[in-house]
C-alpha positions in Angstrom: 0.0 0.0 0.0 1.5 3.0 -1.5 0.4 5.6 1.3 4.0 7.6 2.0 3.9 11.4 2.5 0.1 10.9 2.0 -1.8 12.3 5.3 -2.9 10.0 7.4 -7.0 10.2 7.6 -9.2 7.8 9.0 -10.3 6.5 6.1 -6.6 5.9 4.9 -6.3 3.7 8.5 -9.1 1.9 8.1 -8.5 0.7 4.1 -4.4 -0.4 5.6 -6.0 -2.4 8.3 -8.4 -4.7 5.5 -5.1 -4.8 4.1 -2.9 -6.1 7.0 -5.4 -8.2 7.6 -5.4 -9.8 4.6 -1.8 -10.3 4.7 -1.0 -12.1 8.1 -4.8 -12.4 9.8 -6.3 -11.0 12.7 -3.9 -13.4 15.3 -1.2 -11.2 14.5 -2.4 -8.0 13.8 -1.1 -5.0 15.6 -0.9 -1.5 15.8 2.3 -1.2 15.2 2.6 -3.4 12.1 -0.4 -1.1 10.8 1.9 1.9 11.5 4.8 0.1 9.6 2.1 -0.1 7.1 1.4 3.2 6.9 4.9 4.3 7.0 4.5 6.4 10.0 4.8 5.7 14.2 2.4 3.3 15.9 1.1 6.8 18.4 0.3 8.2 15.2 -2.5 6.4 15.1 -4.3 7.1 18.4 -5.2 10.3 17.6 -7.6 8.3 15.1 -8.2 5.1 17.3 -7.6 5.2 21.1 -6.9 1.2 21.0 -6.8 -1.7 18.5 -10.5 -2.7 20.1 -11.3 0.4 18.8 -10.1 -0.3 15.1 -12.0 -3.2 15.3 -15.5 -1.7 16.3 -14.7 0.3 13.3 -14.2 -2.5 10.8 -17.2 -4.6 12.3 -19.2 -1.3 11.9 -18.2 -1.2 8.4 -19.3 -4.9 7.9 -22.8 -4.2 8.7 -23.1 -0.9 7.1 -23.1 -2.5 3.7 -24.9 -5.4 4.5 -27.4 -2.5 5.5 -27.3 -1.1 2.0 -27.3 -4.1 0.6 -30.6 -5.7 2.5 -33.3 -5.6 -0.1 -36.3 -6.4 2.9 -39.5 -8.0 0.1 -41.7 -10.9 1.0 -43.1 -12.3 3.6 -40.9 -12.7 6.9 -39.3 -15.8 6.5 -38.2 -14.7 3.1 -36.6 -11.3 4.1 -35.1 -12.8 6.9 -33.5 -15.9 5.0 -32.2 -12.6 2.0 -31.1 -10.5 4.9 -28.9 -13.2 6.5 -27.5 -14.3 3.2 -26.8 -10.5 2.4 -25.0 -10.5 5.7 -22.7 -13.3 4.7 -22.1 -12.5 1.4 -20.6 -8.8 3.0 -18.7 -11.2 5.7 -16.9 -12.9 2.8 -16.0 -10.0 1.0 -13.8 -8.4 4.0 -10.4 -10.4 5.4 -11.4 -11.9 8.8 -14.4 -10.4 9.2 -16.3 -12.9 10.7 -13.7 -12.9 13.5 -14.0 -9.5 14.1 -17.7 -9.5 14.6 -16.8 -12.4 16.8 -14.8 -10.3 18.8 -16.7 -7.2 18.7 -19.5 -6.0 20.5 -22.8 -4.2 18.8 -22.3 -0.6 19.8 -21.6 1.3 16.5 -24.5 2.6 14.9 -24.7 0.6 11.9 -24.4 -2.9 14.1 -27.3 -1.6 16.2 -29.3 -0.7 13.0 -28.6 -3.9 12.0 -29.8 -5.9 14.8 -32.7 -3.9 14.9 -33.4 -4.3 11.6 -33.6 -8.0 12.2 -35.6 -7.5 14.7 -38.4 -5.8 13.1 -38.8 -9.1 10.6 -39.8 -10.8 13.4 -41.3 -7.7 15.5 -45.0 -9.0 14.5 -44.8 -12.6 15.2 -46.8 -13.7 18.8 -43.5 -14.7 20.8 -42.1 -13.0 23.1 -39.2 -10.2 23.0 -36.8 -12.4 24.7 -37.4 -15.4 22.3 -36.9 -11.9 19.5 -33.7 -11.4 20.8 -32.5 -15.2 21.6 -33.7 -15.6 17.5 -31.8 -13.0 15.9 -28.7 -14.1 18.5 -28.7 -17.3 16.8 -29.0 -16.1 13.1 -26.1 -13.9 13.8 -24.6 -16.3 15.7 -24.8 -19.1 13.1 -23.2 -16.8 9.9 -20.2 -16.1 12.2 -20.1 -19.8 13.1 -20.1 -20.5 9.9 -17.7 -18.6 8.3 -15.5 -18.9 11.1 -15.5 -22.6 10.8 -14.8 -22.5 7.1 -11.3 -20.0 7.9 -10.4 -22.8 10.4 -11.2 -25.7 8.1 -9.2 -24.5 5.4 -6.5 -24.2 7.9 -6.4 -28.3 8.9 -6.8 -29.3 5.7 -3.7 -27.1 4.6 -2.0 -28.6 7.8 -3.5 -32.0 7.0 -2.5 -32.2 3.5 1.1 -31.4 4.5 1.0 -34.1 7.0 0.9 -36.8 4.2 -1.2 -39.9 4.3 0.4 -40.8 8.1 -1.3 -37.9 9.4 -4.4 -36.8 10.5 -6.3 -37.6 7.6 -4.6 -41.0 7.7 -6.1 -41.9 11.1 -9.4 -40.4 10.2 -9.9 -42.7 7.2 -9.3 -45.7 9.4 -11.5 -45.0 12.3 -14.1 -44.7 9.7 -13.5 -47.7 8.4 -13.1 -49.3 11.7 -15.9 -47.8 13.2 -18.2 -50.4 15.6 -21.5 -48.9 15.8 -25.1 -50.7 16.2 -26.6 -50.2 12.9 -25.9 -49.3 9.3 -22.3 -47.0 9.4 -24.6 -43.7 8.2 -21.1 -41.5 8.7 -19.0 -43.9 6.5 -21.8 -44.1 3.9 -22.2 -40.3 3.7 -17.9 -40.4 3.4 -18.1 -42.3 0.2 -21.0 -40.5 -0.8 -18.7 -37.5 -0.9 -21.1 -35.8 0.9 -18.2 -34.5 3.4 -17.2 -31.9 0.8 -20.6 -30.4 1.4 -18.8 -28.9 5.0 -18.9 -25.1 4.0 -20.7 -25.4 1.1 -23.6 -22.6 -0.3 -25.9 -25.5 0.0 -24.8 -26.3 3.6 -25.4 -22.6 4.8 -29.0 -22.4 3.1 -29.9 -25.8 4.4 -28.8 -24.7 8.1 -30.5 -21.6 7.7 -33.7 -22.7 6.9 -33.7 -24.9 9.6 -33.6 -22.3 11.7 -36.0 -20.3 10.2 -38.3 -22.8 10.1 -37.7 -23.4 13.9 -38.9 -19.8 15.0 -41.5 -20.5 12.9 -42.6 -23.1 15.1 -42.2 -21.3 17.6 -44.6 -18.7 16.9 -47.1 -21.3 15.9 -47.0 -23.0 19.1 -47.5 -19.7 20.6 -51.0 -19.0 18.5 -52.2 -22.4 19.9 
């Protein structure tokens, strides 16, 4: 990032940080490897951001601000809620480490609070209660970070797998499988062969998941009419 003798804005901070994070991840991320970034000294950049927590609140801010703009809310509920969450992920997987950041953030920017709340309106009309609301959007939220932080850490062991060699990891996995003593058909070896193991972080595995839960508030709000 070209940024030398170029004043340092908050804008220009924010845009190196997507950077640095791209390069080495959010583990080793620091202020004063964005300040080597931007050419300049890490106190620099506290006039901007009083702490690296800070930086983060900013990024995860930024997250839902264009899954905001991006939320196209037609249909009935279940339908704007099933868009707004695949809206959400979609922004997730366009910014490095996102998904850990709203992991390790808490909602108090304005465009995370507009977000919740937005979800929260979907379901404003349903006949449950405000707490079973809040515990539903919790666990839509909860699941796309989930999600996406399992497929970062899955690509990881199968990189660390695959340099392991067939001794390794894998090696073991593939005979316990086949070694397995269960009562009953061996569904988990079956769905092995099947190749239905490369469904783990699939489209089709986050839509299946998703209308799941959907369909369990649902429920829930059915079993509240009664």
């Amino acid at each position: 990032m070209r940024i030398k003798n170029m004043q340092i804005t908050e804008q220009n901070i924010i845009k190196a940080a997507w950077e640095l994070l791209e390069q080495i991840g959010i583990e080793d991320f620091s202020m004063r490897k964005l300040a080597d970034l931007l050419h300049i000294q890490a106190p620099s950049l506290y006039w901007h951001f009083k702490s690296k927590q800070s930086l983060f609140q900013t990024l995860a801010n930024e997250v839902a601000k264009e899954a905001l703009q991006s939320a196209k809310l037609e249909g009935e509920w279940e339908e704007q809620l099933y868009d707004f969450v695949a809206v959400i992920r979609s922004v997730i997987g366009k910014y490095p480490c996102s998904a850990q950041l709203l992991m390790r953030t808490v909602p108090s920017e304005p465009d995370y609070l507009v977000l919740i709340n937005s979800l929260l309106q979907i379901l404003d009309h349903l006949p449950v209660s405000d707490s079973d609301k809040f515990s539903s959007v919790a666990c839509l939220l909860n699941y796309v970070i989930a999600f996406e932080l399992d497929k970062y850490e899955q690509r990881r062991v199968n990189a660390a797998m695959k340099d392991e060699g067939d001794g390794g990891a894998q090696g073991v996995f593939l005979q316990s499988l086949e070694n397995l003593s269960v009562e009953g058909p061996n569904v988990v070896r079956r769905m092995y062969h099947d190749h239905l193991f490369r469904e783990v972080g699939s489209d089709n595995m986050f839509r299946t998941g998703l209308k799941i839960i959907i369909a369990g508030i649902s429920q829930l709000a059915r079993e509240q009419q009664l």
